[in-house]
C-alpha positions in Angstrom: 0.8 -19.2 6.3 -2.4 -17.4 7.5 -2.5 -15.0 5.1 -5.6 -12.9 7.0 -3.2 -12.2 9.7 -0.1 -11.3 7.2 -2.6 -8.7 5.6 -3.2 -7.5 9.2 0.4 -7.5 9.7 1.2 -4.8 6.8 -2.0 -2.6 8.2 0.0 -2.8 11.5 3.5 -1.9 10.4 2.8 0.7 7.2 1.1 3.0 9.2 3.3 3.0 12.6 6.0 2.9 10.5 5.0 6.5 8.4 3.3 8.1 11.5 5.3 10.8 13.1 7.3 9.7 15.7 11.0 10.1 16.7 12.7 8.6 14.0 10.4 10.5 11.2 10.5 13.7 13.0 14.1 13.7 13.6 14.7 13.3 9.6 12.5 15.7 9.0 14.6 18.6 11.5 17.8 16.9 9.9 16.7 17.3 6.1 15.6 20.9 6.7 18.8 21.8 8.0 21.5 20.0 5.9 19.6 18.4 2.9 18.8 14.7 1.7 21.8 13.4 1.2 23.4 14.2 4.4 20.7 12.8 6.0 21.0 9.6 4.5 24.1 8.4 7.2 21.2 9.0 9.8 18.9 7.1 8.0 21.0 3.9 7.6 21.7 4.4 11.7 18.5 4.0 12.2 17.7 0.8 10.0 20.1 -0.8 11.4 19.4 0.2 15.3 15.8 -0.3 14.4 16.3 -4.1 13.3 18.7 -4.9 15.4 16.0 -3.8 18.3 13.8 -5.7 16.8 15.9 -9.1 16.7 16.5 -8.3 20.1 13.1 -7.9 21.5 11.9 -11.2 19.2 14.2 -13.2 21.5 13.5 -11.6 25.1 10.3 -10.8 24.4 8.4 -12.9 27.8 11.2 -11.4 29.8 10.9 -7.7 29.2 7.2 -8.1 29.3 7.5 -9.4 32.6 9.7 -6.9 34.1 7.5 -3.9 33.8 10.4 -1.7 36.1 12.7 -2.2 33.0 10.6 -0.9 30.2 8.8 1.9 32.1 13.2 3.1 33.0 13.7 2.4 28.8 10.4 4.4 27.9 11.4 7.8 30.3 14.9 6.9 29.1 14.0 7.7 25.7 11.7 10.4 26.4 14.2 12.1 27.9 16.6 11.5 24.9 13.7 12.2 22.1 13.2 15.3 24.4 16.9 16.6 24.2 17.4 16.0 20.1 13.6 18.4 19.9 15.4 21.1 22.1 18.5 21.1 20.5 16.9 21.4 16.9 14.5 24.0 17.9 17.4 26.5 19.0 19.6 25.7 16.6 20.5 29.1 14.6 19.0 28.9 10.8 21.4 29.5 8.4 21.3 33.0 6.3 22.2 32.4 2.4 26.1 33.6 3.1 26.7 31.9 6.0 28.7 29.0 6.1 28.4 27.7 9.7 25.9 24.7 9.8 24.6 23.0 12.5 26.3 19.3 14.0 25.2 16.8 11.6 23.6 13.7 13.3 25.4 10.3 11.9 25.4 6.6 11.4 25.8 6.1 15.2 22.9 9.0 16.3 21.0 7.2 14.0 21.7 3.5 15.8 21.6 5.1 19.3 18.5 6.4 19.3 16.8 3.1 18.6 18.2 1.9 21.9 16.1 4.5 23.9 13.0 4.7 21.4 10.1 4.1 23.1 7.9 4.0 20.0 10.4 1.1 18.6 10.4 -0.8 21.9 6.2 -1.0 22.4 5.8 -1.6 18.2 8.2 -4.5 18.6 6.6 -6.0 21.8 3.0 -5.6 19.9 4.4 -7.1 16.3 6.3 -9.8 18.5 3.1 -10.6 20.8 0.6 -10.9 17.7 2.6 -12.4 14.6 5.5 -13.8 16.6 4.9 -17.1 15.0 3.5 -16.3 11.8 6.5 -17.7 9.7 7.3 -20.4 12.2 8.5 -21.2 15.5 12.4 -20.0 16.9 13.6 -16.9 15.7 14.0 -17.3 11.9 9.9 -16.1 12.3 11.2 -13.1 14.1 14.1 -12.4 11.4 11.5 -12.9 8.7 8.9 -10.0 10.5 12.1 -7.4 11.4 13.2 -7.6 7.5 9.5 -7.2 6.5 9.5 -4.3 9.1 12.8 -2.6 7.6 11.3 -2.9 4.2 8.4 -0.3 5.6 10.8 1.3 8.1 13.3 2.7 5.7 11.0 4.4 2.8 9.3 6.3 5.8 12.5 7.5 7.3 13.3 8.7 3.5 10.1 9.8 2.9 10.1 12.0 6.2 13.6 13.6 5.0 12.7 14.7 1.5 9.5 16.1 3.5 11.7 17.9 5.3 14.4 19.0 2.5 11.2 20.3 0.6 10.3 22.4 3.4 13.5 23.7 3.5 13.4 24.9 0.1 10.2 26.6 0.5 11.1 28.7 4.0 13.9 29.7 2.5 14.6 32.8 4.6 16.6 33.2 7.9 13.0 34.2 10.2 11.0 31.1 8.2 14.0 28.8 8.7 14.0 29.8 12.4 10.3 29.0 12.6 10.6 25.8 10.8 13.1 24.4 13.4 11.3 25.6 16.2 8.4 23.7 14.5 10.2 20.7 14.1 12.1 20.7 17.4 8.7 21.2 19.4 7.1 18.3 17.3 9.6 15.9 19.0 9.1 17.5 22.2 5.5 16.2 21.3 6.6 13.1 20.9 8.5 12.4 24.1 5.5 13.3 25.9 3.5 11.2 23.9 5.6 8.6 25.0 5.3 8.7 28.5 1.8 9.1 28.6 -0.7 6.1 29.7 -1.9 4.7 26.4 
């Protein structure tokens, strides 16, 4: 194995993989509202989604490369989607310290889902894919090797991003600062989605 380009490999994938984007952002909102724990189910979603994706793209790579119509629909696709979870987040109702009501928590499946419309997921997959595709081998026991290395970055970041945001939580602790920490949150992944469909 060349082991200049696995050391290039982790300086690709730690970083994407902790930079805000729709995954980290989304834990973030979810363990300011509901806490750590309850965000885990989301978390696991997303592992799963995420590697799944990116056993997916390792076999049809060439193809979806070549069909430019199809990833630019998947990239406003999940725009749109990112878009929608920022809104909802940043008008959800904080919680006052009597209040029982609580906002929908976001699952196992929202988690999984998202992955499918992640536009961040789909152009990190078609760059690891392009550049270290073969770096374990030919056929896709390579790609399985590079997607498990990915999920062992991936998931740390998701649960580093959700104790970020459970911390937060703890520290805006009032109704108005909650209210402002959602609409904070929310309007970060409304960042995102436009990030997404800009020209890079």
């Amino acid at each position: 194995m060349d082991w200049t380009a696995f050391l290039a490999l982790l300086v690709f994938i730690v970083p994407m993989c902790f930079s805000p984007g729709p995954n980290n952002m989304l834990c973030a909102a979810h363990g300011a509202q509901h806490g750590f724990r309850a965000t885990l189910p989301l978390t696991w979603g997303m592992v799963v989604g995420w590697s799944t994706l990116g056993i997916a793209v390792g076999m049809a790579t060439a193809s979806i490369e070549s069909n430019e119509a199809v990833f630019d629909a998947l990239t406003y696709a999940g725009a749109a989607y990112i878009a929608y979870l920022g809104i909802s987040i940043a008008r959800s109702q904080a919680k006052s310290s009597g209040d029982s009501k609580e906002t929908q928590r976001l699952g196992f499946r929202t988690g999984a889902a998202l992955q499918l419309v992640n536009g961040k997921a789909w152009v990190h997959f078609l760059a690891l894919m392009a550049a270290w595709g073969t770096l374990f081998g030919e056929g896709i026991g390579s790609k399985i090797i590079l997607v498990t290395i990915n999920a062992l970055a991936g998931y740390p970041a998701v649960l580093t991003w959700a104790m970020f945001g459970t911390r937060l939580s703890t520290m805006l602790n009032s109704p108005q600062n909650a209210r402002r920490l959602n609409m904070s949150l929310g309007l970060s992944l409304v960042l995102v989605a436009i990030w997404v469909v800009m020209p890079h």
